[in-house]
C-alpha positions in Angstrom: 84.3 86.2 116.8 86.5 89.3 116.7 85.4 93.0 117.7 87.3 95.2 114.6 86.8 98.8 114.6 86.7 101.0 111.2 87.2 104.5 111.0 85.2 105.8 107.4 87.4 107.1 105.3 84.8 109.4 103.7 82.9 111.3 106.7 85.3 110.2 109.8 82.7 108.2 111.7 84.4 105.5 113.8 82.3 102.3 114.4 82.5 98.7 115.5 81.6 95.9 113.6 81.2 91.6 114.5 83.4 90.1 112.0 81.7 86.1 111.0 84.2 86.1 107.8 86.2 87.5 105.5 84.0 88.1 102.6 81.6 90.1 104.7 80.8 93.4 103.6 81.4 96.3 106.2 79.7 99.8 105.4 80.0 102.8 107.5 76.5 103.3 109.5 76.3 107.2 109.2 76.6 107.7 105.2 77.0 103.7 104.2 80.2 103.9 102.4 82.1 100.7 101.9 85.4 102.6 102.4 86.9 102.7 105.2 90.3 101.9 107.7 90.9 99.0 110.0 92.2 100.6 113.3 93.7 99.2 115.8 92.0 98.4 119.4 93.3 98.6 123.0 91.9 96.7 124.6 90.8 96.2 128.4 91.4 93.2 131.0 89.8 93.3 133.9 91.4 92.2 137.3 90.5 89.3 139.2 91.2 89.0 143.4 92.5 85.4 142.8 95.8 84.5 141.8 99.2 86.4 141.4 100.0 90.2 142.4 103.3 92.3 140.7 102.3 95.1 143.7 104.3 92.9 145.9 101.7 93.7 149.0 100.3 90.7 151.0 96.9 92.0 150.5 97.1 90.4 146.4 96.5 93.3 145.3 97.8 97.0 144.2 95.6 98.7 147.0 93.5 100.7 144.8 90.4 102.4 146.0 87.8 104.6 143.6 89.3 107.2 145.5 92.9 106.5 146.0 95.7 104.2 144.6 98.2 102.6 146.1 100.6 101.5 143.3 103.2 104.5 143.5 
């Protein structure tokens, strides 16, 4: 089930909605306007310890610490 995210066209709230299909009805959850933008999403992988590494250490990873990163 995709994530989309609207932004309401008539007072600017942005929100998230579960989309099941196309004929669903979407309304803005601050005023309830049906009018609104699709926008699009970035999205976030996270990073697992198995497999491949680009940072080209023999560790498998980058090096990065909450308090330091060793990708540069």
């Amino acid at each position: 089930m995709p994530i989309h995210e609207y932004l309401c066209e008539d007072c600017g709230e942005r929100y998230e909605r579960i989309v099941l299909s196309e004929s669903q009805e979407i309304t803005c959850p601050k005023c309830a306007s049906g009018r609104h933008t699709l926008q699009l999403s970035v999205f976030s992988a996270g990073k697992s310890s198995k497999g491949s590494s680009s940072g080209g250490n023999s560790t498998g990873g980058c090096g990065c610490t909450p308090s330091s990163c060793g990708c540069n």
